[in-house]
C-alpha positions as CSV (number, residue, x, y, z in Angstrom):
1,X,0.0,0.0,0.0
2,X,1.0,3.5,-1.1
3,X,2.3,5.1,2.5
4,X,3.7,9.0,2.7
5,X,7.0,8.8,4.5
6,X,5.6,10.8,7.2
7,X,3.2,7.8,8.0
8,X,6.2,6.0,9.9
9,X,5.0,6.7,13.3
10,X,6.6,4.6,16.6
11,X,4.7,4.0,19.5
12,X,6.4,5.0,22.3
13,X,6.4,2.7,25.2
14,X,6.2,5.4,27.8
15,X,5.3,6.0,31.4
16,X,1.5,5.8,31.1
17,X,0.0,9.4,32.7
18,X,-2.7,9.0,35.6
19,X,-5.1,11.8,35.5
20,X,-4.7,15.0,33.5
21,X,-6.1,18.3,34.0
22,X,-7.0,20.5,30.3
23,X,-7.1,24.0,30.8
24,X,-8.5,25.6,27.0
25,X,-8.0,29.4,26.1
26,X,-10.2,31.1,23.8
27,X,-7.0,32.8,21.9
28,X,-6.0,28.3,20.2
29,X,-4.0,26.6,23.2
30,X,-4.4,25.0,26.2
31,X,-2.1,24.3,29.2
32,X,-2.0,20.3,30.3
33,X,-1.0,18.9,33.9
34,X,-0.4,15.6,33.8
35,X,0.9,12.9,36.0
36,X,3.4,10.0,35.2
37,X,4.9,7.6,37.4
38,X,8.6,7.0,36.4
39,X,11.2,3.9,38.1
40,X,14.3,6.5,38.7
41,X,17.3,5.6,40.7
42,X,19.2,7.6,43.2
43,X,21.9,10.3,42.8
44,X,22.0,12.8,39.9
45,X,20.6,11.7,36.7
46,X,19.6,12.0,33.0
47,X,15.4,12.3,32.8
48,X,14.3,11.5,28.6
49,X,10.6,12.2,28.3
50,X,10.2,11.7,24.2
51,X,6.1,11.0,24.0
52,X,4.5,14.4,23.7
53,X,2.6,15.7,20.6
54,X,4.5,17.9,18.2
55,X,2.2,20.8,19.0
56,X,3.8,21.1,22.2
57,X,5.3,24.5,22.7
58,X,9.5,23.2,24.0
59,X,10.1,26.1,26.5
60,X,6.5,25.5,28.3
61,X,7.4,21.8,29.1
62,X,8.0,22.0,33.1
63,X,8.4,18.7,35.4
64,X,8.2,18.9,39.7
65,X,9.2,15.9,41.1
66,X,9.8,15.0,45.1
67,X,13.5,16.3,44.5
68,X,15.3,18.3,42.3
69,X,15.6,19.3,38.2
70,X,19.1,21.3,37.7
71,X,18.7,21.6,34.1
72,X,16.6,20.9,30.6
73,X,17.2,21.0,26.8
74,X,15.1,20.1,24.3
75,X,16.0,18.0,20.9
76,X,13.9,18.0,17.8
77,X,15.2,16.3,14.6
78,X,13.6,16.3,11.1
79,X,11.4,12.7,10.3
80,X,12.0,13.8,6.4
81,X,15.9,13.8,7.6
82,X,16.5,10.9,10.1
83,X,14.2,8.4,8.4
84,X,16.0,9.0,4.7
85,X,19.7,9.6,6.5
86,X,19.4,6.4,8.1
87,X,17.9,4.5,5.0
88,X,21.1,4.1,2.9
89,X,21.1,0.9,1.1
90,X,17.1,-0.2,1.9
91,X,14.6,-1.1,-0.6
92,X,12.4,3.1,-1.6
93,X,9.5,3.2,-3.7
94,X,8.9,6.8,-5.2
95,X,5.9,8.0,-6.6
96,X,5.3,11.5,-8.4
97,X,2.6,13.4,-6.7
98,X,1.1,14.8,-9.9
99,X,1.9,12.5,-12.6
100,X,1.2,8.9,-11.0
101,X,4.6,7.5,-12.3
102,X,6.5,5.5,-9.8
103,X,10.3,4.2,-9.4
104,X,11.9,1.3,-7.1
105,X,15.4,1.1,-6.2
106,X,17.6,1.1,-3.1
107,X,18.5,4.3,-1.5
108,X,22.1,5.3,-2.4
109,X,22.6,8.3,-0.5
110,X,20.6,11.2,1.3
111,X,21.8,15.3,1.3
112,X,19.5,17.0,4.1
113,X,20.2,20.5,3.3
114,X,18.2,23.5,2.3
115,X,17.0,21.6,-0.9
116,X,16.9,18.2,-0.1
117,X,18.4,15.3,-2.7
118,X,17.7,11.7,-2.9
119,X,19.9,9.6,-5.1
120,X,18.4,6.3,-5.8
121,X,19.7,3.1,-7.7
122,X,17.3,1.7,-9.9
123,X,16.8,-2.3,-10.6
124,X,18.7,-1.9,-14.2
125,X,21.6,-0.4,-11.8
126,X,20.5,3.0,-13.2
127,X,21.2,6.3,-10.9
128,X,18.2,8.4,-10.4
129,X,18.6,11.8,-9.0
130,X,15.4,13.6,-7.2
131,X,15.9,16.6,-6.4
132,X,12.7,18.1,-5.7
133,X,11.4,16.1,-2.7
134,X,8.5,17.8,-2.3
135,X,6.9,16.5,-5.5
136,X,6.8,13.2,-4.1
137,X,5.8,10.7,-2.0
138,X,8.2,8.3,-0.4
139,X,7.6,4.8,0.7
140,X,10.5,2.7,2.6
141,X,9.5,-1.2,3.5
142,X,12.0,-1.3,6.3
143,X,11.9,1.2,9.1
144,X,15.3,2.1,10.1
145,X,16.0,1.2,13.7
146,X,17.1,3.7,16.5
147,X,15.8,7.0,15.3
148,X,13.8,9.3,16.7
149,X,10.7,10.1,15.6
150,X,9.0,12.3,18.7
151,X,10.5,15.0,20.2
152,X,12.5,14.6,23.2
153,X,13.3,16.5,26.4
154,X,16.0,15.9,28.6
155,X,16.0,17.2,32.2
156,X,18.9,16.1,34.8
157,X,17.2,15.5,38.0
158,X,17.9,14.3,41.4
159,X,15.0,12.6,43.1
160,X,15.1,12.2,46.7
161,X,14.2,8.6,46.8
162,X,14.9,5.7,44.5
163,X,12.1,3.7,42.9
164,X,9.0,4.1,41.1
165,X,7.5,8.0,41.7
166,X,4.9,10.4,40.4
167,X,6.3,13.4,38.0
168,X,3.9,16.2,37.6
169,X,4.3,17.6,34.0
170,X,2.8,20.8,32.7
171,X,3.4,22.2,29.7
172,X,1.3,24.1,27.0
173,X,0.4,23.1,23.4
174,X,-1.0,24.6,20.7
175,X,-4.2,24.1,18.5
176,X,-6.8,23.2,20.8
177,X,-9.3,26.0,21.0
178,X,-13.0,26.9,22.1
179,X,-15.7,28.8,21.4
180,X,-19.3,29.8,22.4
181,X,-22.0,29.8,20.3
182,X,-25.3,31.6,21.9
183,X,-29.3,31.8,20.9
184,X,-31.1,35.0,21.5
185,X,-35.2,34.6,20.7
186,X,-37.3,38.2,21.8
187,X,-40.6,37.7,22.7
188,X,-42.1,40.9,20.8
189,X,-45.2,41.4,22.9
190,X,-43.7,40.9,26.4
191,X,-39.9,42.2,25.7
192,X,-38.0,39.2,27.7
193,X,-35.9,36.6,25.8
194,X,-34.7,33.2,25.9
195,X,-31.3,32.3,26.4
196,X,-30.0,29.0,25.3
197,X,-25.6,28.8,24.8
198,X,-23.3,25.7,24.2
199,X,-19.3,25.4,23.6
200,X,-17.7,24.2,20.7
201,X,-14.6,22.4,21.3
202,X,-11.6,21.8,18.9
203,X,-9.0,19.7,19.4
204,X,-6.0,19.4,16.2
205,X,-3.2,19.1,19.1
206,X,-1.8,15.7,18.2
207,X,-3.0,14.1,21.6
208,X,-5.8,12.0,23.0
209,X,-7.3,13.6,25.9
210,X,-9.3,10.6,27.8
211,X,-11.4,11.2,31.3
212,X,-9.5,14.5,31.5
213,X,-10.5,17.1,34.0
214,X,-11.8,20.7,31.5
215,X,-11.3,24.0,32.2
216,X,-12.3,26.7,29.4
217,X,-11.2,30.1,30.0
218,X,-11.6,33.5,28.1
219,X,-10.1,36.8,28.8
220,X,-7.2,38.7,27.3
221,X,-4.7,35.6,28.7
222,X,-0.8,35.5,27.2
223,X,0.6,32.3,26.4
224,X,3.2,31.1,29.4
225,X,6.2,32.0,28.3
226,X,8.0,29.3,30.3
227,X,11.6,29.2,30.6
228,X,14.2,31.9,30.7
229,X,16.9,32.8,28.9
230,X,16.4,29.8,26.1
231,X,19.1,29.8,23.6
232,X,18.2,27.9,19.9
233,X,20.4,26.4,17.4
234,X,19.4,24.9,14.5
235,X,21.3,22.3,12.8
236,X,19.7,19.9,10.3
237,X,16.6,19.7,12.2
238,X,18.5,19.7,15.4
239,X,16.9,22.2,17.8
240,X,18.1,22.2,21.4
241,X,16.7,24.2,24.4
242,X,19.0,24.9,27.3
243,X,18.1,27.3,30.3
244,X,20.3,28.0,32.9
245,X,19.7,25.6,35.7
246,X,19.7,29.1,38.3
247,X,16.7,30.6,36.4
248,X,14.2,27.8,36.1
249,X,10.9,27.9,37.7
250,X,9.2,24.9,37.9
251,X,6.0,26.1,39.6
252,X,2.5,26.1,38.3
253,X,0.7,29.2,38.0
254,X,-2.4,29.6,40.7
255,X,-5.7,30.0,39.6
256,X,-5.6,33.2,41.4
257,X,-2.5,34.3,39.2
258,X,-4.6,34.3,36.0
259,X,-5.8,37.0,34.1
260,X,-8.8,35.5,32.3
261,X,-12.3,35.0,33.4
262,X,-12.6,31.6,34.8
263,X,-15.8,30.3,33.1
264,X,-16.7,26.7,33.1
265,X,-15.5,23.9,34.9
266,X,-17.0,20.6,33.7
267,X,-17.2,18.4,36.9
268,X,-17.4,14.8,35.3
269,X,-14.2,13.9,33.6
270,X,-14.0,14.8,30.0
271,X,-12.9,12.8,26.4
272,X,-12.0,14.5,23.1
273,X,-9.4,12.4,20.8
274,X,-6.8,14.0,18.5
275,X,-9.1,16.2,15.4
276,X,-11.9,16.0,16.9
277,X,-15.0,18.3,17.5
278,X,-17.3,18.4,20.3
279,X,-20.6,20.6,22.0
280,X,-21.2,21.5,25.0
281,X,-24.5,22.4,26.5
282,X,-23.5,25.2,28.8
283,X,-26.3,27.5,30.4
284,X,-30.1,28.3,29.5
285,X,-32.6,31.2,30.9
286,X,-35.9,32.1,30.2
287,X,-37.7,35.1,31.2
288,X,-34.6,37.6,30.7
289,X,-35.7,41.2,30.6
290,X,-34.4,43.1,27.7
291,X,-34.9,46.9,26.4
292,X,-35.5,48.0,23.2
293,X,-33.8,51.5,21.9
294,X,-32.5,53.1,19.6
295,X,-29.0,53.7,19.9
296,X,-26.6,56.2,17.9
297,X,-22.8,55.1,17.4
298,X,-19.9,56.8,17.5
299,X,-16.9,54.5,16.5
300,X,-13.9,56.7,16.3
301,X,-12.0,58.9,19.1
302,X,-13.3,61.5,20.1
303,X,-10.4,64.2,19.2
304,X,-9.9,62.9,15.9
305,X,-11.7,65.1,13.8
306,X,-13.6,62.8,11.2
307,X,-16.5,64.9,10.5
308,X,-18.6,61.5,10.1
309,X,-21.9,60.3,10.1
310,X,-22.9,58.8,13.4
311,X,-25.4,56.2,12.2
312,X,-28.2,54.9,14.5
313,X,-29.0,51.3,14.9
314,X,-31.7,49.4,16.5
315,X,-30.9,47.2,19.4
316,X,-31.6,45.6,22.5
317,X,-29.6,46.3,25.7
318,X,-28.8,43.0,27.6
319,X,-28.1,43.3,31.1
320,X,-26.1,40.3,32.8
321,X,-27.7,40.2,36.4
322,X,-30.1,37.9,38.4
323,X,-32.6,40.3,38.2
324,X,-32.7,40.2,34.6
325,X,-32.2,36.8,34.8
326,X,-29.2,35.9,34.3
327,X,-26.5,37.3,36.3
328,X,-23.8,34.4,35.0
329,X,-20.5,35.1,33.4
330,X,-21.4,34.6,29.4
331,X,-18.5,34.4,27.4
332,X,-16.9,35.4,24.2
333,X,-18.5,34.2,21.2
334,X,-21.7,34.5,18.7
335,X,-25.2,35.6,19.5
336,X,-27.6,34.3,16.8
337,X,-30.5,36.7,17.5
338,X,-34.5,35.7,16.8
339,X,-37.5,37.8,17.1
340,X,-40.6,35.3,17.8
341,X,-44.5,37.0,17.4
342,X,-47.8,35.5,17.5
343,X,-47.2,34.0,13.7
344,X,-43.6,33.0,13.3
345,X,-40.2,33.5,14.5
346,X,-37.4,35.7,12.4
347,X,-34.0,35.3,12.3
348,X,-32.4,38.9,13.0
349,X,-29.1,38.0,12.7
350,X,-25.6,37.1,14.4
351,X,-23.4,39.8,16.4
352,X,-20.0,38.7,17.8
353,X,-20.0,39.7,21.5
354,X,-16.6,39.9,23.3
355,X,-18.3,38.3,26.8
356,X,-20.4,39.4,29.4
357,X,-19.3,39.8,32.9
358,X,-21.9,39.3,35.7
359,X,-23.6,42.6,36.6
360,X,-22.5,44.0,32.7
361,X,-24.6,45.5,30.0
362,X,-23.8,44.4,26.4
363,X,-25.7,46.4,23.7
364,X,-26.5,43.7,20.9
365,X,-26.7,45.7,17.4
366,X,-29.5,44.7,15.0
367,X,-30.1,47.0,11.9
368,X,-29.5,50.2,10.8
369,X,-32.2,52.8,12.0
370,X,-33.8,54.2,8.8
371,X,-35.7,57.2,10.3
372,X,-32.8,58.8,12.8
373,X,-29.6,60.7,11.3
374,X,-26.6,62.0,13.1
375,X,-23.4,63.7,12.3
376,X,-20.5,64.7,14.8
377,X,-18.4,68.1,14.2
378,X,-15.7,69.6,16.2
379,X,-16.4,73.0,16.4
380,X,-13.3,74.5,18.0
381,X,-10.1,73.4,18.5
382,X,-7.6,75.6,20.8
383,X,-4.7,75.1,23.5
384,X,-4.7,76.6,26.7
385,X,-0.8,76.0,26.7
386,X,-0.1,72.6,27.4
387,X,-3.8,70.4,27.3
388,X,-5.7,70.8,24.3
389,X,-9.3,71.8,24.6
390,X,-12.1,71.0,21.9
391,X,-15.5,71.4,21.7
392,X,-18.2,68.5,20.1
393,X,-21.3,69.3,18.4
394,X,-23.3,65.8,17.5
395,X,-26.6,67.1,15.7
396,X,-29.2,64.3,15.4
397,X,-32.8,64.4,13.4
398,X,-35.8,62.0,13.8
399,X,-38.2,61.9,10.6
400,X,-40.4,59.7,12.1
401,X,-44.4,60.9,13.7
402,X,-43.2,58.8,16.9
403,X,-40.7,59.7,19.8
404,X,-36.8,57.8,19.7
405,X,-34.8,57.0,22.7
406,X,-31.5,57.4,22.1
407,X,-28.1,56.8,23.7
408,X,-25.0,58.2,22.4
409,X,-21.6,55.8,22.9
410,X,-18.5,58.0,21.8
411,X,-15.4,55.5,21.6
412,X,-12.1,56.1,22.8
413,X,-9.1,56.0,25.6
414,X,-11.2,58.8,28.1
415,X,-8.0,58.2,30.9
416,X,-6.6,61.4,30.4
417,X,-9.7,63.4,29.0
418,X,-12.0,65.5,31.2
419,X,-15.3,67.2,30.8
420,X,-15.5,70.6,31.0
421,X,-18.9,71.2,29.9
422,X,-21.8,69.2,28.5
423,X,-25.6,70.5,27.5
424,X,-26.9,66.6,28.3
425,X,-26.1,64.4,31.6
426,X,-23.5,62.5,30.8
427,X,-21.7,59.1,32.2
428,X,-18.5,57.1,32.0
429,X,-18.6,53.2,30.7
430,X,-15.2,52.1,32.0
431,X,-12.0,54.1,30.2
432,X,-13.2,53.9,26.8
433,X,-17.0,54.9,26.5
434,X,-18.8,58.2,27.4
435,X,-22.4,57.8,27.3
436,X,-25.2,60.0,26.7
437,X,-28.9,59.3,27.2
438,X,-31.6,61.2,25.7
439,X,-35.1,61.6,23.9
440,X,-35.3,62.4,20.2
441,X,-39.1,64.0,19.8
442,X,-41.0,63.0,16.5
443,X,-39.6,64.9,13.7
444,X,-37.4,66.7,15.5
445,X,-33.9,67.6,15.7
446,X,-31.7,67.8,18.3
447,X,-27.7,69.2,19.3
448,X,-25.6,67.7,22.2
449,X,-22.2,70.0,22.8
450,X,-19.3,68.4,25.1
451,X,-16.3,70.3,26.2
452,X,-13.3,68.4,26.7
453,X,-9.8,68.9,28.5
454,X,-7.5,66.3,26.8
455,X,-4.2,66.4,28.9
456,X,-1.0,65.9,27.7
457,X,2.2,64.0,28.8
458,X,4.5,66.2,31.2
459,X,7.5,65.5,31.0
């Protein structure tokens, strides 16, 4: 049968792991903690752990054993290379990826450089030189013996007892991500929803993960960097990882330390295998109170002077709290949004939403308002020395025979911006959204000034 060289694959007859812990990011990896039990004598010795998926990132592989880890390095060599290095002289078949035609030989000799060549001796003791490996598929009967096909990591380590022992492994790999998926369906006539939201769960990390403890986790969260000071060298495929032994750290981050929302932790133990896709049910509500306005948007800082359109769209304010019914931590993901009546339901459409923190408002856009228009000016521009002061008209008209709520959201970094003077009540959304609530009479116009005190660096 035709096999692709990279089909050679060696089980590894590893320490077999115990219980593992998955901890999923919404930003494509996860951090594992795993368990292995591992026969080590005493005194100072040589560690070789060479059974972890390819997607693992080399620098966040840390052990913690009952004793101590000096140093680690980390070796990765080429499959193409050390399977076709170490085939001189074994029976090759070669087949041409686009046009079908096929050679046999023996393997002659192998030159792993920048452009790969393959010399191969035919049956009728003709020499065949490929040059472009890439074009081809490569198929060798024999595997060669002794060569490694995972990568491996090397820690020296001096347990405090002899014998068979737990290692606690963490390390973070790449290509296992997450995300949420949400259903929004207004009731018209009574203005509360129905909330029904689920994960989807990818996993394309190389590894099984069976009865696994799950974590998911969103937020703005960096990858673990791992260890210090990690010099690389690349020879051949040869890559090789070695911190000094005085600036490792080999404990796990807290759950405290983290700078994501915590958001689901699934109690009974969990299953995904290698490229596979799963769902979720996470949380459903009914009865959620919504409001209905109209809502103008602003969506560029405030001091940059755009002289744009601010358009006006229709949508529904969603407050996260118990007495809205819900008041639960909904994360990052799509709303796919429904408005159900007497006769039928409509789909409205699907808005990304970046979460929802307990006790939040997220204001869910659903089309353009055709009867409101808006339009932002600055009207002066001046210095009073050092901060510069400008003055914002926003001038909005309603051709409709009914009355508009209306909420203004000017977007920007407000942290060192202060209001000198503004003809509506105004409020701060965090650092980056000043609000404005008002009523826009039926056909009617109406003009909001703000006065602002942008202050500049002193240095």
């Amino acid at each position: 049968m035709k096999m692709n060289f990279f089909m050679f694959l060696l089980a590894c007859n590893f320490l077999v792991a115990q219980e593992a812990k998955l901890t999923i990011y919404n930003n494509g990896f996860a951090v594992v903690e795993e368990t292995i039990q591992a026969n080590l004598k005493s005194g100072r010795q040589q560690f070789l752990i060479d059974n972890l998926s390819d997607n693992v990132i080399p620098n966040s592989l840390m052990i913690k054993l009952n004793g101590n880890v000096y140093s680690y390095s980390f070796f990765r060599k080429s499959l193409f290379n050390e399977i076709l290095s170490n085939s001189i002289n074994k029976d090759v078949t070669v087949y041409h990826k686009f046009s079908n035609e096929k050679l046999t030989g023996k393997i002659l000799s192998f030159f792993p450089n920048d452009n790969p060549r393959l010399i191969i001796k035919k049956q009728d003791n003709s020499i065949v030189l490929l040059s472009n490996l890439l074009e081809y598929d490569i198929e060798i009967k024999e595997l060669p013996e002794n060569i490694t096909l995972n990568n491996k990591y090397s820690f020296e380590v001096e347990p405090n007892k002899s014998g068979v022992q737990n290692i606690n492994l963490t390390y973070q790999i790449n290509d296992v991500s997450w995300d949420a998926q949400h259903f929004l369906i207004i009731n018209d006539q009574t203005n509360t929803a129905s909330l029904s939201s689920h994960f989807q769960i990818y996993n394309n990390s190389g590894k099984d993960f069976k009865n696994t403890k799950l974590k998911l986790i969103y937020g703005d969260v960096q990858k673990p960097t791992g260890f210090n000071n990690i010099s690389e060298q690349q020879d051949y495929g040869l890559m090789r990882f070695s911190p000094e032994a005085s600036k490792m750290n080999i404990t796990n981050t807290s759950e405290e330390e983290l700078t994501g929302l915590f958001i689901y932790d699934l109690k009974d133990d969990f299953s995904i295998l290698n490229q596979q896709f799963k769902k979720i049910s996470y949380k459903s509500a009914d009865n959620i109170k919504i409001q209905k306005k109209k809502y103008a948007f602003s969506s560029f800082e405030p001091w940059q002077n755009t002289k744009g359109k601010v358009d006006a769209f229709n949508v529904i304010e969603l407050v996260n709290s118990k007495e809205n019914g819900l008041g639960f931590a909904i994360p990052k993901g799509i709303f796919s949004i429904y408005s159900m009546n007497k006769e039928n339901i409509e789909f409205i459409g699907e808005i990304q939403t970046n979460g929802i923190n307990i006790n939040n408002t997220e204001a869910l856009k659903l089309s353009r308002a055709f009867n409101i228009n808006g339009r932002e000016e600055i009207e002066n521009l001046d210095f009073d020395g050092i901060d510069q002061i400008e003055t914002y008209k926003y001038s909005f008209s309603n051709n409709a025979n009914n009355s508009e709520d209306l909420v203004l959201l000017i977007s920007g970094d407000f942290s060192n911006t202060k209001i000198l003077s503004s003809s509506h009540k105004y409020k701060f959304e965090g650092k980056r959204t000043l609000r404005i609530d008002f009523k826009l009479n039926k056909n009617s116009e109406e003009q909001i000034i703000i006065k602002t005190q942008r202050k500049q660096n002193r240095y």
